[in-house]
PQR file with spaces between the fields and no chain letter, atoms N, CA, C, O and H, PARSE charges and radii, in Angstrom:
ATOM       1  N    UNK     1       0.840   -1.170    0.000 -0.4000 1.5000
ATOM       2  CA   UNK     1       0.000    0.000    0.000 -0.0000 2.0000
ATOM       3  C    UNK     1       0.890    1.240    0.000  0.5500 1.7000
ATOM       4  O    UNK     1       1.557    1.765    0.891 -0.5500 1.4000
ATOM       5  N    UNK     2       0.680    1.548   -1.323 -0.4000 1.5000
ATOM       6  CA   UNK     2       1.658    3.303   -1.625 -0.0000 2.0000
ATOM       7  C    UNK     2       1.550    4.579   -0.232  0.5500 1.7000
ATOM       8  O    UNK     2       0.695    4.307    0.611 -0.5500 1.4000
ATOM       9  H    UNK     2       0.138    1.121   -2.047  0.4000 1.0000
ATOM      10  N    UNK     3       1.907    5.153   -0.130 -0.4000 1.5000
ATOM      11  CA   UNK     3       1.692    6.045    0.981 -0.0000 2.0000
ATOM      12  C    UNK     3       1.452    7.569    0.005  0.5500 1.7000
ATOM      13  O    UNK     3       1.792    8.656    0.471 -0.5500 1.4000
ATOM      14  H    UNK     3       2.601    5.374   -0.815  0.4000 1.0000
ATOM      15  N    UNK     4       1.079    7.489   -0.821 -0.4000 1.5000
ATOM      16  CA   UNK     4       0.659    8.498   -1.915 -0.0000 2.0000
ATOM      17  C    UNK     4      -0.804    9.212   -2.088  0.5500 1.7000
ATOM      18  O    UNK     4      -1.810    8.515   -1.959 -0.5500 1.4000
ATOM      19  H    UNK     4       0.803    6.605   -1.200  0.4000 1.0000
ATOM      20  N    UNK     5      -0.885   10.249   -2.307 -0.4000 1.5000
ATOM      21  CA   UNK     5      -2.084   10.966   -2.574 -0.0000 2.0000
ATOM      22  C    UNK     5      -2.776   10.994   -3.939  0.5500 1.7000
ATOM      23  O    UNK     5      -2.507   11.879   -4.752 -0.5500 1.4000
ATOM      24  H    UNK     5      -0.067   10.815   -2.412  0.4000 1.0000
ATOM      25  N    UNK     6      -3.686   10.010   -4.199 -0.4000 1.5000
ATOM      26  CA   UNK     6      -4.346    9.902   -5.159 -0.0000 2.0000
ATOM      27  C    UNK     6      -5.074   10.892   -6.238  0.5500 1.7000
ATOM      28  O    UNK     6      -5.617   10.604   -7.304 -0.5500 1.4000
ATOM      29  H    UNK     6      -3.906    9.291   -3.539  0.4000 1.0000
ATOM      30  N    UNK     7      -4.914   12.041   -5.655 -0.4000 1.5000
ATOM      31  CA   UNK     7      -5.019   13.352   -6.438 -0.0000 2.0000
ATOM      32  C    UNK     7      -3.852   14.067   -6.811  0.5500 1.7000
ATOM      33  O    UNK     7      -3.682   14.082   -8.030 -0.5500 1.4000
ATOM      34  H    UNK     7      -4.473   12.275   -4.789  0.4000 1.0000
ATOM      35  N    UNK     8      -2.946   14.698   -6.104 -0.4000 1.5000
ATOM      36  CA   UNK     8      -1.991   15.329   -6.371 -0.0000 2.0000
ATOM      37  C    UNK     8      -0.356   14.834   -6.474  0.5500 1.7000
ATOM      38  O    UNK     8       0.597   15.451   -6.951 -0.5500 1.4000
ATOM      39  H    UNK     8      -3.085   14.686   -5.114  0.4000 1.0000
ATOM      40  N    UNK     9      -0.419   12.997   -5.615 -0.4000 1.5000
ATOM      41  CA   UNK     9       0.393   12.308   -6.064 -0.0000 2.0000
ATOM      42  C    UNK     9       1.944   12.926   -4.597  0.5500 1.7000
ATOM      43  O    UNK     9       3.130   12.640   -4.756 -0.5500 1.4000
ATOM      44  H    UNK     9      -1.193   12.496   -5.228  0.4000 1.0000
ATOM      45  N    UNK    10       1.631   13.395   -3.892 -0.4000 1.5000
ATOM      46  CA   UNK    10       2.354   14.074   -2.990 -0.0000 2.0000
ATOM      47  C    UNK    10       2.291   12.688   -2.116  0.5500 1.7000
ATOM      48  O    UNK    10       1.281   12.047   -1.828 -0.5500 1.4000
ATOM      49  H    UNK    10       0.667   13.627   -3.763  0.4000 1.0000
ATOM      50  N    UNK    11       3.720   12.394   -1.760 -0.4000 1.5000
ATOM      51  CA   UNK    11       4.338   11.167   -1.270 -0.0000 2.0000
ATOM      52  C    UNK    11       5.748   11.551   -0.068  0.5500 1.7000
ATOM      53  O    UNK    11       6.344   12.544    0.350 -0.5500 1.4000
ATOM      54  H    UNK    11       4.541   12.915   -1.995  0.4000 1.0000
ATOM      55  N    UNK    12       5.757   10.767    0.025 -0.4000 1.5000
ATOM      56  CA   UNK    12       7.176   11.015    1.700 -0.0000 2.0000
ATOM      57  C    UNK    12       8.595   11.555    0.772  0.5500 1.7000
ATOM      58  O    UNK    12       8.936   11.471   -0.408 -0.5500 1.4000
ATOM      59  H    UNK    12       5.273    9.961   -0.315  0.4000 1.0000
ATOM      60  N    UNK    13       9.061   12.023    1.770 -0.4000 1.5000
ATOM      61  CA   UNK    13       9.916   12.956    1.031 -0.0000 2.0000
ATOM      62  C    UNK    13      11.155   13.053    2.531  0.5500 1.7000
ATOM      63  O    UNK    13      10.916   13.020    3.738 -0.5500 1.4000
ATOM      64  H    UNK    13       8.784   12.091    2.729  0.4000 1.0000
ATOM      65  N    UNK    14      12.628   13.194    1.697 -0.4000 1.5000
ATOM      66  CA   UNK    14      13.624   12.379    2.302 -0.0000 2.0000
ATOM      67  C    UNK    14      14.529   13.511    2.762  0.5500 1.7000
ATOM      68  O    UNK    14      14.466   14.568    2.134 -0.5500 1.4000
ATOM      69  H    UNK    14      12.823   13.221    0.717  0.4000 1.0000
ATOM      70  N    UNK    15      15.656   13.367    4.151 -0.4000 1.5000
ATOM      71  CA   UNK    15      16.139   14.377    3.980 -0.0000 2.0000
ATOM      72  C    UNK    15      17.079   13.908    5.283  0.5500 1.7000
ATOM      73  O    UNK    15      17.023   12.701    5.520 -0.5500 1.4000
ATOM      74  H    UNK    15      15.707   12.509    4.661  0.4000 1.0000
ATOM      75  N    UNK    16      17.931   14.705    6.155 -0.4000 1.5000
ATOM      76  CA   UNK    16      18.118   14.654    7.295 -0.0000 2.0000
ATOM      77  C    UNK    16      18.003   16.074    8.488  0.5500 1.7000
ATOM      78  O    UNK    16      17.980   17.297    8.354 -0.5500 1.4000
ATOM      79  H    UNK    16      17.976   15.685    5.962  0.4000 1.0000
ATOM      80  N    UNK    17      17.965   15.419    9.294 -0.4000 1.5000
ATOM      81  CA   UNK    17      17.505   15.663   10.654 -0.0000 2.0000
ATOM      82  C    UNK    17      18.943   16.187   11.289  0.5500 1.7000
ATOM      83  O    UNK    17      19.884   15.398   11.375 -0.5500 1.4000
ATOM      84  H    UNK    17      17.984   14.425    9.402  0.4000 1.0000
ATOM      85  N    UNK    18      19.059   17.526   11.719 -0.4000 1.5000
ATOM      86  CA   UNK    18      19.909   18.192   11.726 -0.0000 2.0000
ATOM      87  C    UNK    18      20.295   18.366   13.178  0.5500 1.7000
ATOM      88  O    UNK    18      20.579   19.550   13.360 -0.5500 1.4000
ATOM      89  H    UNK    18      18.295   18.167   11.649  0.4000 1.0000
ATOM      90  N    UNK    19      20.380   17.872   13.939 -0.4000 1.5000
ATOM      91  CA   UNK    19      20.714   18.753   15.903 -0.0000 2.0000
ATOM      92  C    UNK    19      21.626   19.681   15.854  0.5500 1.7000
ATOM      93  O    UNK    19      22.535   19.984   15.081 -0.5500 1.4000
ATOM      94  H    UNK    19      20.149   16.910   13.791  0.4000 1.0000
ATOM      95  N    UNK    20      21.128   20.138   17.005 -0.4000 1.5000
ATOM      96  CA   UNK    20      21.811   21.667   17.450 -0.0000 2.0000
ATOM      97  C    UNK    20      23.201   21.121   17.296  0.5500 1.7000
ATOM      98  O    UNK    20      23.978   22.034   17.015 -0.5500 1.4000
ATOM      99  H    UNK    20      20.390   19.892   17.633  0.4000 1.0000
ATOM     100  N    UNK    21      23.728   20.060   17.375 -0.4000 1.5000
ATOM     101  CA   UNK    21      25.675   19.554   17.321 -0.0000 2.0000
ATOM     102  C    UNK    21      25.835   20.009   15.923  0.5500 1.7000
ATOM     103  O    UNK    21      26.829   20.681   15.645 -0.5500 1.4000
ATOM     104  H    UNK    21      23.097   19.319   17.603  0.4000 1.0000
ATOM     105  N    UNK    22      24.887   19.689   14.931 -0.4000 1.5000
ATOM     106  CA   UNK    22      25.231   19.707   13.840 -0.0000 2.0000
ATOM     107  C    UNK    22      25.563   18.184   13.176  0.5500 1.7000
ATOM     108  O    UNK    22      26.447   18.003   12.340 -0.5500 1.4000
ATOM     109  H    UNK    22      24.080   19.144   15.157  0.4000 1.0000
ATOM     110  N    UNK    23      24.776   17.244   13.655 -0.4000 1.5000
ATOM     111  CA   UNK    23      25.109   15.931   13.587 -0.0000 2.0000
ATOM     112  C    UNK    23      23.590   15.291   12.482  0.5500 1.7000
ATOM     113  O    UNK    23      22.435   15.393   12.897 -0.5500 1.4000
ATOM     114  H    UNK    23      24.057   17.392   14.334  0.4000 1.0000
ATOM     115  N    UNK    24      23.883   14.756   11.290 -0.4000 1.5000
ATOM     116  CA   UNK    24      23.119   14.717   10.384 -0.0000 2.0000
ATOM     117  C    UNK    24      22.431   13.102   10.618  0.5500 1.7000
ATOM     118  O    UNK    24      23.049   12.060   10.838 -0.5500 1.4000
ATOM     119  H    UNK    24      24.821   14.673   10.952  0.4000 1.0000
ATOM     120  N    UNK    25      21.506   13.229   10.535 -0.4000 1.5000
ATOM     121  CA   UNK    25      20.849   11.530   10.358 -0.0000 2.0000
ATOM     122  C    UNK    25      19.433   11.398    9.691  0.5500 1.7000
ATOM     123  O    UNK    25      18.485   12.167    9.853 -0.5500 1.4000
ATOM     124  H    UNK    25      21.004   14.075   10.356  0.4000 1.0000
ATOM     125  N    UNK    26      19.470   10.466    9.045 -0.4000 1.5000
ATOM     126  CA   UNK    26      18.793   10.178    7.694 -0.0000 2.0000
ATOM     127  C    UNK    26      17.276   10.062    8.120  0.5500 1.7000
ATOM     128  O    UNK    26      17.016    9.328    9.074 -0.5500 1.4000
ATOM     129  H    UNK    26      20.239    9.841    8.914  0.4000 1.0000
ATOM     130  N    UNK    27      16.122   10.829    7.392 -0.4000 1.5000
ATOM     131  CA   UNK    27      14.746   10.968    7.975 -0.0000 2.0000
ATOM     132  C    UNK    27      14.199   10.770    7.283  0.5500 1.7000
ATOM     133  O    UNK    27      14.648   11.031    6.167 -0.5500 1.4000
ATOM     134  H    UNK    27      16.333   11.425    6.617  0.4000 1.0000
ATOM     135  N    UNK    28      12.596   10.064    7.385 -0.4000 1.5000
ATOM     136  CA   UNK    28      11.331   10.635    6.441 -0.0000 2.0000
ATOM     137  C    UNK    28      10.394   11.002    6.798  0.5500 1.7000
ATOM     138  O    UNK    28       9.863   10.425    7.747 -0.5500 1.4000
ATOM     139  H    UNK    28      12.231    9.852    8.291  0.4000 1.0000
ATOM     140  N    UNK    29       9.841   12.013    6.255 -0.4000 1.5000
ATOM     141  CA   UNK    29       8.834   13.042    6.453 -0.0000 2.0000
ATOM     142  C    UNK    29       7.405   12.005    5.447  0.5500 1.7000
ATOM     143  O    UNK    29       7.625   11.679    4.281 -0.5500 1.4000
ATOM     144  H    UNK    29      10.272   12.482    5.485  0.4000 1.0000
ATOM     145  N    UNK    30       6.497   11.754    5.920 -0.4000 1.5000
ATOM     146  CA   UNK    30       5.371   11.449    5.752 -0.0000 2.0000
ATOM     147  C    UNK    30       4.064   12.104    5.184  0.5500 1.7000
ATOM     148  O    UNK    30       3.758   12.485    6.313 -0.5500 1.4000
ATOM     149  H    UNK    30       6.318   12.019    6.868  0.4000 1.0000
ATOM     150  N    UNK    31       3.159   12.507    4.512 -0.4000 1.5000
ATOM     151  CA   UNK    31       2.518   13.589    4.235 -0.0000 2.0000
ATOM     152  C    UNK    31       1.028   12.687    5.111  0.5500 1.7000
ATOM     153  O    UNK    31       0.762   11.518    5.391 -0.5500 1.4000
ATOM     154  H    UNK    31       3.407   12.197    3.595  0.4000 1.0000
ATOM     155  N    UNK    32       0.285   14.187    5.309 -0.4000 1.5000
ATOM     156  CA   UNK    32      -0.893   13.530    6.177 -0.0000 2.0000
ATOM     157  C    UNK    32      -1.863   13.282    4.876  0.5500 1.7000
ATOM     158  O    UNK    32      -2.208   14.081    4.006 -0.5500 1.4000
ATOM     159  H    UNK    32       0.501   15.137    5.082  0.4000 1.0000
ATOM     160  N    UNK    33      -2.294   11.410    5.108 -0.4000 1.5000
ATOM     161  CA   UNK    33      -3.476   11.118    4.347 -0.0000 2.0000
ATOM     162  C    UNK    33      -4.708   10.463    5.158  0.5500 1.7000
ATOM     163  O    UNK    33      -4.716   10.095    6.332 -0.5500 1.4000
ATOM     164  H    UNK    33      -2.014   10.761    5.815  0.4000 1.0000
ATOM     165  N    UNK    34      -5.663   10.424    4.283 -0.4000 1.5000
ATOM     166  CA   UNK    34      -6.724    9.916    5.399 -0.0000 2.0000
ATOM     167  C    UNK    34      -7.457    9.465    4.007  0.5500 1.7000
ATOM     168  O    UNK    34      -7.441    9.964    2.882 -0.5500 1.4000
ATOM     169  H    UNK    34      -5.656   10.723    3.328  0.4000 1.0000
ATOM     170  N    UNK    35      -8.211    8.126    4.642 -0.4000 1.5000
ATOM     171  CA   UNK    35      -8.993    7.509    3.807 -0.0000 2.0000
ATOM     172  C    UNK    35     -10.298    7.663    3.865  0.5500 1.7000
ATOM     173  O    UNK    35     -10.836    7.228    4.883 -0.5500 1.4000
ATOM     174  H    UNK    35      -8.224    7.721    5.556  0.4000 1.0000
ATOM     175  N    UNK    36     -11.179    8.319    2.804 -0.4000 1.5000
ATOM     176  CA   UNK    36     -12.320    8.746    2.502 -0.0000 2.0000
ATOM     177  C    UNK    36     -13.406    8.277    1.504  0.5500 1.7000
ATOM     178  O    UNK    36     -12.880    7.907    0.455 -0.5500 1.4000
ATOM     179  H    UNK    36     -10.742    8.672    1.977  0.4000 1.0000
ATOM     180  N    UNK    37     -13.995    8.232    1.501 -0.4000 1.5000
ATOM     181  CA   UNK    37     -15.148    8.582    0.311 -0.0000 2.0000
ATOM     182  C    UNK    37     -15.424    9.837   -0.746  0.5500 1.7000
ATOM     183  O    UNK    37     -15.609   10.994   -0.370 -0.5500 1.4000
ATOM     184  H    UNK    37     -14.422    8.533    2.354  0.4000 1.0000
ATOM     185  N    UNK    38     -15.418    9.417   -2.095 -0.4000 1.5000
ATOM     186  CA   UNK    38     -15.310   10.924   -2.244 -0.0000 2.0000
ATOM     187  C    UNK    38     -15.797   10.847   -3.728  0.5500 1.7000
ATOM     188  O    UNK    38     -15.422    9.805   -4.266 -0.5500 1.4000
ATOM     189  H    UNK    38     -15.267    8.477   -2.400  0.4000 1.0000
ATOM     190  N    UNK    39     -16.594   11.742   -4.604 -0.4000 1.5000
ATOM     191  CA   UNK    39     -16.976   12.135   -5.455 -0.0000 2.0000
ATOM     192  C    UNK    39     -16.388   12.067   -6.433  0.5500 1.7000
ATOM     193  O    UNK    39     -16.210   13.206   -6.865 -0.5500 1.4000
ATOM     194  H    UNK    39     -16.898   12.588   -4.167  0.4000 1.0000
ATOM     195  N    UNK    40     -15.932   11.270   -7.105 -0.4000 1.5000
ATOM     196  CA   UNK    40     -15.061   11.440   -8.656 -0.0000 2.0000
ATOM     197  C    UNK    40     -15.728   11.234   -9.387  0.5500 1.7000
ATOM     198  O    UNK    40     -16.488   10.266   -9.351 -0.5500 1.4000
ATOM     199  H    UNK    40     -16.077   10.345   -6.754  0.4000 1.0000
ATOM     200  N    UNK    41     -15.666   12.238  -10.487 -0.4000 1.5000
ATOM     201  CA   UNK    41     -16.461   12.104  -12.019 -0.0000 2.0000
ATOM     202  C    UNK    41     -17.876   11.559  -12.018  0.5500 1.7000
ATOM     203  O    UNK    41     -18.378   10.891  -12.922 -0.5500 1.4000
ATOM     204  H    UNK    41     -15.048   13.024  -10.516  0.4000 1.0000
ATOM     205  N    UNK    42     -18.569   12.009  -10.654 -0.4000 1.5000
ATOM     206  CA   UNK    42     -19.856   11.574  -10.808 -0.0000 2.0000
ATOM     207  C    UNK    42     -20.002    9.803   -9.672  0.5500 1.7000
ATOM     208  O    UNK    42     -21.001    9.341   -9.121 -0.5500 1.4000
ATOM     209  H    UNK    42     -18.161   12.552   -9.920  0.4000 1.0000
ATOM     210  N    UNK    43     -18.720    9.316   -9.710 -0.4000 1.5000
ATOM     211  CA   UNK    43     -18.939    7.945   -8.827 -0.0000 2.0000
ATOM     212  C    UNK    43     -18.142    8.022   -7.674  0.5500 1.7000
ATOM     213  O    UNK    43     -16.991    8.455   -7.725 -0.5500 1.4000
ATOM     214  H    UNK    43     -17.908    9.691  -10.157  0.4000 1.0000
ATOM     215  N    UNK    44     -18.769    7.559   -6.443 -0.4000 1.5000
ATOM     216  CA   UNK    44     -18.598    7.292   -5.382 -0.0000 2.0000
ATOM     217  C    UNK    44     -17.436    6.317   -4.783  0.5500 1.7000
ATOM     218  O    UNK    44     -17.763    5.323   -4.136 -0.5500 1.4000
ATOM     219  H    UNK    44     -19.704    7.207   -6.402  0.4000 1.0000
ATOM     220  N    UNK    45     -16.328    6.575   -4.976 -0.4000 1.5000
ATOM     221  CA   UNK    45     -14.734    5.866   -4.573 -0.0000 2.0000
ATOM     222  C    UNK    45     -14.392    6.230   -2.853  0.5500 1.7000
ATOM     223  O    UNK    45     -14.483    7.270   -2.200 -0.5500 1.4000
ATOM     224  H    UNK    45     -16.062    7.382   -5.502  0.4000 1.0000
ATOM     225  N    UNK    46     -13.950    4.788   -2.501 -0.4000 1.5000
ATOM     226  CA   UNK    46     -12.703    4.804   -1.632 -0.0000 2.0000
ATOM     227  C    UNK    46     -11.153    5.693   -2.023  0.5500 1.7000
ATOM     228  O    UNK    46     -10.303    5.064   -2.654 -0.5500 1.4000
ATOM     229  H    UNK    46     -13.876    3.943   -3.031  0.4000 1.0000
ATOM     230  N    UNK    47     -10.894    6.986   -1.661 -0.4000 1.5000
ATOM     231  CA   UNK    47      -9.652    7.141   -1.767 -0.0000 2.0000
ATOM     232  C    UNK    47      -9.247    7.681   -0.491  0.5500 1.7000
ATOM     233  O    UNK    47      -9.878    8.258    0.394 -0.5500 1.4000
ATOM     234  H    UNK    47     -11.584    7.497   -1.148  0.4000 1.0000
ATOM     235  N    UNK    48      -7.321    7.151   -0.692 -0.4000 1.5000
ATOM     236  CA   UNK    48      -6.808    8.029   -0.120 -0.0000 2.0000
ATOM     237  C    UNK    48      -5.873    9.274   -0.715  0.5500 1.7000
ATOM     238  O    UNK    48      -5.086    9.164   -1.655 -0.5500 1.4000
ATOM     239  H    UNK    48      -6.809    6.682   -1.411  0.4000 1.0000
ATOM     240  N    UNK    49      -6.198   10.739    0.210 -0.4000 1.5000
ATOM     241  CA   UNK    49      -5.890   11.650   -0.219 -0.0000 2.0000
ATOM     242  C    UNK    49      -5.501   12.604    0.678  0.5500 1.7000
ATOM     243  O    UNK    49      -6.113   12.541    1.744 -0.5500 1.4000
ATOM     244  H    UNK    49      -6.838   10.829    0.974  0.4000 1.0000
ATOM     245  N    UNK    50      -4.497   13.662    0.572 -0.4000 1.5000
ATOM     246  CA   UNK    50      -3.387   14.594    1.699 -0.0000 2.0000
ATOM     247  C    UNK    50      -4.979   15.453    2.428  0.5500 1.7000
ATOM     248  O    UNK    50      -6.151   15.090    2.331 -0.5500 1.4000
ATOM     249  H    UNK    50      -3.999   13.714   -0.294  0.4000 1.0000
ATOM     250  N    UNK    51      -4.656   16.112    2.810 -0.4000 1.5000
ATOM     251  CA   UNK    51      -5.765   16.638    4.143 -0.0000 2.0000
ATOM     252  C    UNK    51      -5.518   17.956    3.002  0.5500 1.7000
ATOM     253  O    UNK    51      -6.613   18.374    2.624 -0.5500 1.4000
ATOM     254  H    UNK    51      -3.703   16.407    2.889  0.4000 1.0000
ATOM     255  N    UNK    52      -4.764   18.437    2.595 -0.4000 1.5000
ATOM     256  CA   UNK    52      -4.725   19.704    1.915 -0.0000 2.0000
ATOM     257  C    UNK    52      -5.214   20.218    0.351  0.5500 1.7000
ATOM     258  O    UNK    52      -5.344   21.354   -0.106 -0.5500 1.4000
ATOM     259  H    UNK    52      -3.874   18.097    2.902  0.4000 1.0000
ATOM     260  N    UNK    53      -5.487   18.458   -0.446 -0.4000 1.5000
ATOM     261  CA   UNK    53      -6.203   18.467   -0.978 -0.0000 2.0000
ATOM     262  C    UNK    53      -7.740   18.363   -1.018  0.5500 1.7000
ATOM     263  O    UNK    53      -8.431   18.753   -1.960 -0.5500 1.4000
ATOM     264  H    UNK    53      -5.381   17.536   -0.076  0.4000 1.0000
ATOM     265  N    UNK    54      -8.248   17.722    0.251 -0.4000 1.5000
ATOM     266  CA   UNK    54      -9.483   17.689    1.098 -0.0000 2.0000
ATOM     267  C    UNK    54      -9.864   19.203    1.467  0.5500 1.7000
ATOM     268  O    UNK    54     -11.058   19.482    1.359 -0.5500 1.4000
ATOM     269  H    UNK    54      -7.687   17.405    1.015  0.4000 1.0000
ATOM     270  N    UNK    55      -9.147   20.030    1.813 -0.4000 1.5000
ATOM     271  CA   UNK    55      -9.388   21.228    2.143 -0.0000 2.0000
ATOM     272  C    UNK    55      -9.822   22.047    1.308  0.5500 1.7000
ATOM     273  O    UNK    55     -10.891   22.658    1.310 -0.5500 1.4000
ATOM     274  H    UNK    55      -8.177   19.804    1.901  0.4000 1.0000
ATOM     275  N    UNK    56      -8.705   22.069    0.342 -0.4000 1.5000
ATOM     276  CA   UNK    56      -9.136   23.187   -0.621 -0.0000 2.0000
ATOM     277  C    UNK    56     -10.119   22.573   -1.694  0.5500 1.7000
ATOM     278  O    UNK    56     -10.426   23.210   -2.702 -0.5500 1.4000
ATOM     279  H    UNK    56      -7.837   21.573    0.340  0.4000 1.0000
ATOM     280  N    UNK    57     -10.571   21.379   -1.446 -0.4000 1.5000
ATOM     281  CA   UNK    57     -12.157   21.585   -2.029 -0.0000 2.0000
ATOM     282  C    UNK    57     -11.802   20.927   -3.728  0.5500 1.7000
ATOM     283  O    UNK    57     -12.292   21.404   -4.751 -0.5500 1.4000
ATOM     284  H    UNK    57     -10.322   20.861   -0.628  0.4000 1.0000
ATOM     285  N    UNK    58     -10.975   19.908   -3.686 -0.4000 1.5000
ATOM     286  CA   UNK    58     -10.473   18.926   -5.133 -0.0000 2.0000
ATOM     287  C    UNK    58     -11.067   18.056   -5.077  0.5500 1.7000
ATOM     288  O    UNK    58     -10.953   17.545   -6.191 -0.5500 1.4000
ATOM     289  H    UNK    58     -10.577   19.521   -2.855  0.4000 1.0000
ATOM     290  N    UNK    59     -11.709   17.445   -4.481 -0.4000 1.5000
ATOM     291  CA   UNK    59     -12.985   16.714   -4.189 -0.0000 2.0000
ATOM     292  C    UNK    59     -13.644   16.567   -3.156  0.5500 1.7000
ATOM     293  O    UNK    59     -13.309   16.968   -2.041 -0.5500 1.4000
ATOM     294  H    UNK    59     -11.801   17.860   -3.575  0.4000 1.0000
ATOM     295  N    UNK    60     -14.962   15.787   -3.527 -0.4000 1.5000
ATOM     296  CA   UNK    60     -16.115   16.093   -2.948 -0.0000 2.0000
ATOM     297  C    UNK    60     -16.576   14.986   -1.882  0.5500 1.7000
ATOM     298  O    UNK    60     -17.232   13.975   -2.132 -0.5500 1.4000
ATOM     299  H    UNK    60     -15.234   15.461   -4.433  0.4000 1.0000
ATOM     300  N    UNK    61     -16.153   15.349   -0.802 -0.4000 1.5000
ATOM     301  CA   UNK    61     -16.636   14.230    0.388 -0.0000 2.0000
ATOM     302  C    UNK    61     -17.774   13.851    0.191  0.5500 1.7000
ATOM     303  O    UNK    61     -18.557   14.765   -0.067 -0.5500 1.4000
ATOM     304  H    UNK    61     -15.621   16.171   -0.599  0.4000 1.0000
ATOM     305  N    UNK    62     -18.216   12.785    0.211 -0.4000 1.5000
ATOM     306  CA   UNK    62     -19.167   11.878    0.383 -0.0000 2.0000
ATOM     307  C    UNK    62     -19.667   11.429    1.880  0.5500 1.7000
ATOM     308  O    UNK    62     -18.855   10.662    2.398 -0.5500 1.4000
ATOM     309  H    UNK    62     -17.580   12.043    0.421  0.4000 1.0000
ATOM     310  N    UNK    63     -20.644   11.679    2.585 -0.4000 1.5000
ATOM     311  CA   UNK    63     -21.134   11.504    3.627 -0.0000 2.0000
ATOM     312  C    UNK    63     -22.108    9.941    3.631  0.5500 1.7000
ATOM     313  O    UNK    63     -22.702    9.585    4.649 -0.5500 1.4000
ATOM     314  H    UNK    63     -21.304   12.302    2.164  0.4000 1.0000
């Protein structure tokens, strides 16, 4: 199971983790998804999708 956003495709993203020493170690950053119901093209899907595409209104929750 991808850890990807089915709309905008926004996925974990890599980097390191810096302390005040200045001592580098290898991280991943996660994006927030949540699994919904939601309006596509007229039919009613299971997706998962980032909270920020949920927000600004890229699709249509399904209740």
């Amino acid at each position: 199971m991808s850890r990807k956003c089915e709309i905008c495709g926004k996925g974990p993203s890599f980097g390191n983790s810096v302390s005040h020493s200045n001592r580098k170690t290898r991280t991943k950053w996660l994006p927030n998804l949540v699994n919904i119901k939601a309006r596509i093209q007229g039919a009613v899907l299971k997706v998962k999708l980032c909270t920020k595409c949920l927000k600004s209104g890229k699709v249509e929750k399904v209740i």
